[in-house]
Each structure stands twice: as C-alpha cells, then as structure tokens.
TITIKOL-400122 format. One line per 4 residues: their letters; for each residue x, y, z of C-alpha. Coordinates in pm, whole numbers. Layout:
BEGIN
A	X Y Z ~ ...
//
This chain:
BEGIN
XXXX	689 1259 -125 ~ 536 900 -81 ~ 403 706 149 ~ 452 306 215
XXXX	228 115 438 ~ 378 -224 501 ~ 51 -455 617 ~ 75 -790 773
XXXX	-192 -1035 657 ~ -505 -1053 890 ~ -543 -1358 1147 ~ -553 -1690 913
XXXX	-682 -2064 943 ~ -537 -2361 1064 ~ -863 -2541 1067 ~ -776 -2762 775
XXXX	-423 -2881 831 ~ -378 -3079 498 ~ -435 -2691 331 ~ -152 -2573 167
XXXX	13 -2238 322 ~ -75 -2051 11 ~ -429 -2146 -2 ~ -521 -2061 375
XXXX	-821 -1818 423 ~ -879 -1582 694 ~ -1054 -1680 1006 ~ -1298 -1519 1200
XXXX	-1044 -1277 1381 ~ -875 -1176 1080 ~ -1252 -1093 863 ~ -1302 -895 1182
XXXX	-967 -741 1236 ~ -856 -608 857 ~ -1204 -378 834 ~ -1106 -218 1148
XXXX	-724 -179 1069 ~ -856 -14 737 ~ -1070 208 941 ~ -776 322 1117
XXXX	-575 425 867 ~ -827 586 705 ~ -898 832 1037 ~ -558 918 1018
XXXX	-634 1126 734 ~ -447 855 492 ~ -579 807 156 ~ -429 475 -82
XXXX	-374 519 -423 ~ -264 202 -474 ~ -292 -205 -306 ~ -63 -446 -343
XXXX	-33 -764 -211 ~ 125 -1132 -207 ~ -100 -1368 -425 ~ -152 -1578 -112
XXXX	-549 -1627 -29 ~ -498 -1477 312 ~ -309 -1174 179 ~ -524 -1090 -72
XXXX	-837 -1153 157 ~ -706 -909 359 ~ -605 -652 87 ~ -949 -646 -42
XXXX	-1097 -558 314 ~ -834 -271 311 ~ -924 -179 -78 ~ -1366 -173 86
XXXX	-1237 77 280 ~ -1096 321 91 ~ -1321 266 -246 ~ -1066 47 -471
XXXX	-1190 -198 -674 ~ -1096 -567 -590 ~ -945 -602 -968 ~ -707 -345 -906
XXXX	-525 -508 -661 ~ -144 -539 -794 ~ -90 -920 -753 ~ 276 -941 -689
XXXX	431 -1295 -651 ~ 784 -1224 -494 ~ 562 -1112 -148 ~ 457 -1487 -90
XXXX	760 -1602 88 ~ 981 -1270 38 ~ 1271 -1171 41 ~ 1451 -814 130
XXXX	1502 -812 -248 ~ 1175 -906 -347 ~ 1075 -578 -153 ~ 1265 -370 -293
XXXX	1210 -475 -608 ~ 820 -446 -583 ~ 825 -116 -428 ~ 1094 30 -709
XXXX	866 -126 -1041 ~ 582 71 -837 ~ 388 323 -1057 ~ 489 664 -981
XXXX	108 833 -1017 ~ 13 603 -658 ~ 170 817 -414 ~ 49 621 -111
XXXX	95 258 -118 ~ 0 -55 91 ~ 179 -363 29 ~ 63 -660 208
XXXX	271 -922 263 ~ 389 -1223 512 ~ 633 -1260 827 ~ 946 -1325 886
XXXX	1051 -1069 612 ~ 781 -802 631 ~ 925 -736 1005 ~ 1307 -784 892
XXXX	1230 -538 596 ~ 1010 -259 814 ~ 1339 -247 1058 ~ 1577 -115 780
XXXX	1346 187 665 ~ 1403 397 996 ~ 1581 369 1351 ~ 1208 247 1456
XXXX	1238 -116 1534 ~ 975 -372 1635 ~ 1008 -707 1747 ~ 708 -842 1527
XXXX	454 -777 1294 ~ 159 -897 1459 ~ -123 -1048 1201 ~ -299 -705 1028
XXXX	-63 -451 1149 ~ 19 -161 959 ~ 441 1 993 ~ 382 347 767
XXXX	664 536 627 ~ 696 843 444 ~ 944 845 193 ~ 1156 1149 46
XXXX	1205 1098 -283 ~ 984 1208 -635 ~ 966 840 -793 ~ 995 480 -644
XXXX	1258 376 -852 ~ 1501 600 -601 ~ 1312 431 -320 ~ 1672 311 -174
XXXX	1903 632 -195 ~ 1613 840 -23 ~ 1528 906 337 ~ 1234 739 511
XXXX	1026 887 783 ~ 879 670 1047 ~ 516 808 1033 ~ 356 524 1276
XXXX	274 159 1398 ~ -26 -17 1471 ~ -204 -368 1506 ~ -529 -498 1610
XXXX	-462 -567 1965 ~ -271 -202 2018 ~ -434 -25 2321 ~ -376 312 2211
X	-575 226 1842
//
C-alpha cells in the first residue's frame, strides 16, 4: 500500500512584478500557512517518507516547511523539473520513477494540473486546489511503477482556509 499527498504550493508574491514565475517566493500567508498544513497532516497520524517537489522557489519553499515538520532534511528534497508547469504525464511519470522504499509521498506542485490530475485518482472531485492544500490518496498497489493499473482510495482534502481543519 502507498500513500500520495498531492500539495499545492503555499500563498506566493506578486510584490515584484518584473520577477519571473519561477523565481517567486512565498509571502507572508504562505510562510504562515505551509507550517500549519504540515501540522495537519502530521495529526492525522501520517508520516512522509519521501518530498518531492517542482524546482520552482515557491514550491520548494513550501516543501521544506512540510519536510521541518516531519524531520527531513532540506537536501533530500527530490527536485523534479516536469512539476513546474506539468503536465498529466509529467505526473505520472514522477510518481512511477518514485523509489519504492518511500511508502508515503508528497509531491508539491502548481495549478491548473495539480487539480486536473487529483480529479482522475478517485470519483472525489474538487473545483480547485487552493494555495497549500493537501488531496491524499491511498494507493493499492506494492511498487509505483504500477501506480496506473491500481486502485486509489480517496483518504481526504484539506487547505488553509477549510473550517473543519
């Protein structure tokens, strides 16, 4: 059995407007919001074996607030430069090269896609991914690589503004 969690990135800037996407930090919200989405997932009893996350700075800002939480060190983050701009492919593809010793993993990634991609692992749909939430899944199968042919499990959804969190 494994478990996905598919994270949003936190809240970002738009202070600078001549920034490139890519290189756009968090702001305020978001250094405030990703500690308390990691503490979340943490009370639910979930423990990550393994981050990974779109090489974009707000991504990756937020990944390493998730990877405080739970005791992973910052230069194990898996870097993984298909989930900056994704595609459904670039997905799959990430999650099936995943190691199979990390049983639970959270990817961290970027709307549209992360939404579009969440909607075909169960019948739970959502409309949006709002900045830092967190769509789990609990997949049935012994290794990654058979992520596709196996069944998923909606386990839950949650975001920073939910007001049952």
């Amino acid at each position: 059995m494994k478990t996905l969690l598919f994270i949003r990135h936190a809240k970002s800037s738009w202070e600078d407007i001549s920034q490139k996407d890519f290189d756009r930090p968090l702001n305020d919200r978001g250094k405030k919001d990703a500690p308390e989405m990691a503490a979340r997932v943490k009370e639910k009893g979930i423990k990550i074996d393994l981050i990974v996350s779109s090489p974009a700075k707000r991504a990756k800002k937020t990944a390493s607030l998730f990877a405080e939480e739970f005791g992973i060190e910052k230069g194990d983050i898996l870097l993984v430069d298909g989930l900056y701009e994704p595609t459904k492919e670039a997905f799959e593809t990430a999650i099936t090269n995943l190691p199979d010793k990390a049983d639970t993993v959270a990817l961290f990634s970027h709307n549209p896609t992360i939404t579009e991609f969440v909607n075909t692992l169960s019948n739970v749909r959502i409309d949006d991914m709002p900045t830092c939430a967190v769509f789990a899944v609990s997949i049935d199968a012994p290794t990654w690589a058979s992520f596709r042919s196996a069944d998923a499990a909606f386990l839950f959804f949650d975001y920073p503004k939910n007001p049952l969190g």
